[in-house]
C-alpha positions as CSV (number, residue, x, y, z in Angstrom):
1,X,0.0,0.0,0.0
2,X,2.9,2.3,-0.3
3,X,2.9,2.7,-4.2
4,X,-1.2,3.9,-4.5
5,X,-2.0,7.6,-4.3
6,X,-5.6,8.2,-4.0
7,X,-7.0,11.1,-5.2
8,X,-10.7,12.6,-3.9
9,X,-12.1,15.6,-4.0
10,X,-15.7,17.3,-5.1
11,X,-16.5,17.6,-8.6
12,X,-14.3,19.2,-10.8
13,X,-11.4,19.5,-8.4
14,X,-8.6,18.4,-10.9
15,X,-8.5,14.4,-9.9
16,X,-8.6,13.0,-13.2
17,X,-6.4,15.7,-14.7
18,X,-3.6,14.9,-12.2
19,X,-4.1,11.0,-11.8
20,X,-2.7,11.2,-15.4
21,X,0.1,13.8,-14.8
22,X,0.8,11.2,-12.2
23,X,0.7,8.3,-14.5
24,X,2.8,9.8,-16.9
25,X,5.8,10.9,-14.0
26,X,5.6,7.5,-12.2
27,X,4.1,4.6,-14.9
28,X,1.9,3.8,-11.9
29,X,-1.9,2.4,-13.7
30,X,-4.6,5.3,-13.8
31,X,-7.6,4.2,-12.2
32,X,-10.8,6.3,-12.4
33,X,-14.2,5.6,-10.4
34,X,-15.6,7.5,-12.7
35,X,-15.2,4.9,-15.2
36,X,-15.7,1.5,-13.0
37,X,-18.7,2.6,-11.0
38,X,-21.1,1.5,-12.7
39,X,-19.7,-2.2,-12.6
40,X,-19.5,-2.2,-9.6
41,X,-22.6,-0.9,-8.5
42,X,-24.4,-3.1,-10.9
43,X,-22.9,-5.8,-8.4
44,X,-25.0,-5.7,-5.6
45,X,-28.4,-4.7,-7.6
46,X,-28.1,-0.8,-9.2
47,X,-31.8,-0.6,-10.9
48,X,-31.2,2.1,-13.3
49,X,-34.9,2.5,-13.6
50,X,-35.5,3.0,-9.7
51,X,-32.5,5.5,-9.9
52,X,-34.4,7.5,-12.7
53,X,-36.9,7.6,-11.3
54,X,-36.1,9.2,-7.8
55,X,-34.1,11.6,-10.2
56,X,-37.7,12.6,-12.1
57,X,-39.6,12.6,-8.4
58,X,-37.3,14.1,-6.1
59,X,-34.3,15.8,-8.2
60,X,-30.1,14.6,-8.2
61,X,-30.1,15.2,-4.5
62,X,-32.9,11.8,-4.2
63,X,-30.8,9.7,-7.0
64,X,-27.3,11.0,-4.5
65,X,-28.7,9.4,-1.8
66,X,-29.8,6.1,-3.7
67,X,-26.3,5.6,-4.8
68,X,-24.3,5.8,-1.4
69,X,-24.6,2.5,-0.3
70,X,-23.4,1.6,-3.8
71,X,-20.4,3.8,-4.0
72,X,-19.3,2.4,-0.7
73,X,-19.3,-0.8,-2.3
74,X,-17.7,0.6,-5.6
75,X,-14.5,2.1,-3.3
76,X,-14.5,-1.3,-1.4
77,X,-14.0,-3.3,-5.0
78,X,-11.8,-0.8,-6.2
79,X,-9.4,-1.3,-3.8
80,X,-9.5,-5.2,-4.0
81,X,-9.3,-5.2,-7.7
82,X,-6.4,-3.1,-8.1
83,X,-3.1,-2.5,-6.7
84,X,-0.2,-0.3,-6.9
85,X,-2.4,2.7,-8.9
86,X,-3.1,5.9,-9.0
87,X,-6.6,5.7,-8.2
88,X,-9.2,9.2,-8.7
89,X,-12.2,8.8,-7.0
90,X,-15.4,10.1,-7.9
91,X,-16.6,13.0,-6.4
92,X,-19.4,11.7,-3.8
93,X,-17.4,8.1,-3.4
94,X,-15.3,10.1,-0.4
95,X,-18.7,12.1,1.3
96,X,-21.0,10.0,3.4
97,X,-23.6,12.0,5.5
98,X,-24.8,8.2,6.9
99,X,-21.9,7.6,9.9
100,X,-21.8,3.3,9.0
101,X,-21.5,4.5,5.7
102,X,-18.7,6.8,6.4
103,X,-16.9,4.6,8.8
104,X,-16.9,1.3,6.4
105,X,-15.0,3.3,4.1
106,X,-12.8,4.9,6.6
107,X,-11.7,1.4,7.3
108,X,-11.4,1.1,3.8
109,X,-8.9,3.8,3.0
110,X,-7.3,4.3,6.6
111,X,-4.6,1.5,5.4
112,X,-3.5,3.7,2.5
113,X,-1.4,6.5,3.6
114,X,-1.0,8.5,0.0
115,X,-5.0,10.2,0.3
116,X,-4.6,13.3,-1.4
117,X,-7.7,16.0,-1.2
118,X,-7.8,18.4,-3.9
119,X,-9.3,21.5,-2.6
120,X,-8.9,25.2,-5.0
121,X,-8.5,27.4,-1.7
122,X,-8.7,26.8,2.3
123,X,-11.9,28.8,2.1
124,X,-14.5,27.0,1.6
125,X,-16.5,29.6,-0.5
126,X,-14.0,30.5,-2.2
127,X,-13.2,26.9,-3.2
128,X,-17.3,26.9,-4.2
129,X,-16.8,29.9,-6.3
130,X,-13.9,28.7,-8.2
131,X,-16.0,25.3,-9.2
132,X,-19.0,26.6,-9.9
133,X,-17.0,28.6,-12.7
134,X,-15.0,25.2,-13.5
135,X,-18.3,23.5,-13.6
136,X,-20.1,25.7,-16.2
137,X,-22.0,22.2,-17.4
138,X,-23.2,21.6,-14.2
139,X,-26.9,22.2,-13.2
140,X,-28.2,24.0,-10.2
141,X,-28.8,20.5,-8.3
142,X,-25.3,19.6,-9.1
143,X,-23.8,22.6,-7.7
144,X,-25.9,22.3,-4.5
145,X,-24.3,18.8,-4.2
146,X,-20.6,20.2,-5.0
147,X,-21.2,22.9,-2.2
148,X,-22.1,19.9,0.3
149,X,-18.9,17.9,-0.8
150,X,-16.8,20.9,-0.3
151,X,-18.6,21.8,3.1
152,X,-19.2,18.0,4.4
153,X,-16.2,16.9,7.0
154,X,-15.9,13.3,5.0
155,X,-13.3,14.6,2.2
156,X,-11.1,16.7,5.2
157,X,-11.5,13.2,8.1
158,X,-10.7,10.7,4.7
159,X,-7.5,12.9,3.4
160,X,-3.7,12.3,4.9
161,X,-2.8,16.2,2.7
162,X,-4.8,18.6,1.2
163,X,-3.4,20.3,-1.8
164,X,-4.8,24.0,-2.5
165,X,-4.8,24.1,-6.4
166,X,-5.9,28.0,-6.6
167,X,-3.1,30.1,-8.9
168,X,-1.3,26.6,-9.6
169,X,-0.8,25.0,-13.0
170,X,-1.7,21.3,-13.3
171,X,2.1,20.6,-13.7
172,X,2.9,22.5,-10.2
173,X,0.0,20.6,-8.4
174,X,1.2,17.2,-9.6
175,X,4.8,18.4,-8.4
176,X,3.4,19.1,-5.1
177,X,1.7,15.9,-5.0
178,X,4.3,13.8,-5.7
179,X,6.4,15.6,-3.6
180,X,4.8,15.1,-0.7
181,X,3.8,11.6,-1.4
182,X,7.6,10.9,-1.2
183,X,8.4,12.6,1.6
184,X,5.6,10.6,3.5
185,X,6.6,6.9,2.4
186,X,5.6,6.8,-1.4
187,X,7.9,4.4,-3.7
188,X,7.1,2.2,-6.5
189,X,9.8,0.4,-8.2
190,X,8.5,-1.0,-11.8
């Protein structure tokens, strides 16, 4: 567990831009939730329908809460699947307002001592600000969910480092992380 560097962050926080920075520097595998969640919540009985339709009834904020027990599972099968990654994890697969929740995957990740928050500024609203900009695609519902994942104490009890990406390039926030990573224990020999 000293070669994976796990990324989290709310949406739009630079994860997947810098799991490949990091790729490219170390050789380590990129792994994005982004991309495997939906394996792995089909695993324990994901009804797409049921999901659409608290989305129609009660907004994103319903279908958010009908996926947490499922993205605990999806971190929980990410971590046994893989090894010696840079793993990015989707933006809610670090938040979990429901405490059993939260605690299974604290006892997932505690193990792993490369967990990495990306955060744009130390102030919280400021941090919102600079997403909602970033996040121009998003929809009002989404940004209200972005603003809990920024405000919500999961991301800050999960992370070992925080890294403040505000006035930094991509380049200079990989630098950092990596930097830090090896001055905390990181190597991976290929």
């Amino acid at each position: 567990m000293k070669s994976e560097i796990i990324l989290i962050g709310p949406m739009g926080s630079g994860k997947t831009t810098i799991a490949e920075l990091l790729y490219e520097r170390t050789m380590l595998q990129h792994r994005s939730m982004d991309i495997l969640r939906w394996a792995y919540f089909d695993e324990i009985g994901y009804d797409r329908h049921l999901a659409s339709q608290k989305h129609a009834q009660g907004g994103f904020w319903e279908m958010y809460r009908y996926w947490k027990p499922f993205e605990a599972h999806a971190v929980r099968r990410l971590l046994e699947d893989f090894k010696e990654c840079i793993f990015d994890l989707g933006a809610s697969h670090s938040v979990y307002e429901d405490e059993i929740l939260f605690k299974q995957v604290q006892n997932l990740l505690n193990p792993y001592p490369h967990i990495i928050l990306l955060m744009p500024s130390p102030d919280q609203d400021e941090s919102i600000k600079i997403l909602n900009a970033r996040n121009d695609y998003a929809t009002d519902a989404q940004r209200e969910v972005n603003e809990h994942l920024i405000r919500h104490h999961s991301n800050y009890d999960l992370a070992k480092h925080t890294v403040y990406t505000e006035g930094k390039t991509p380049e200079d926030t990989n630098d950092e992380v990596l930097q830090w990573a090896r001055n905390n224990g990181w190597m991976y020999e290929p």
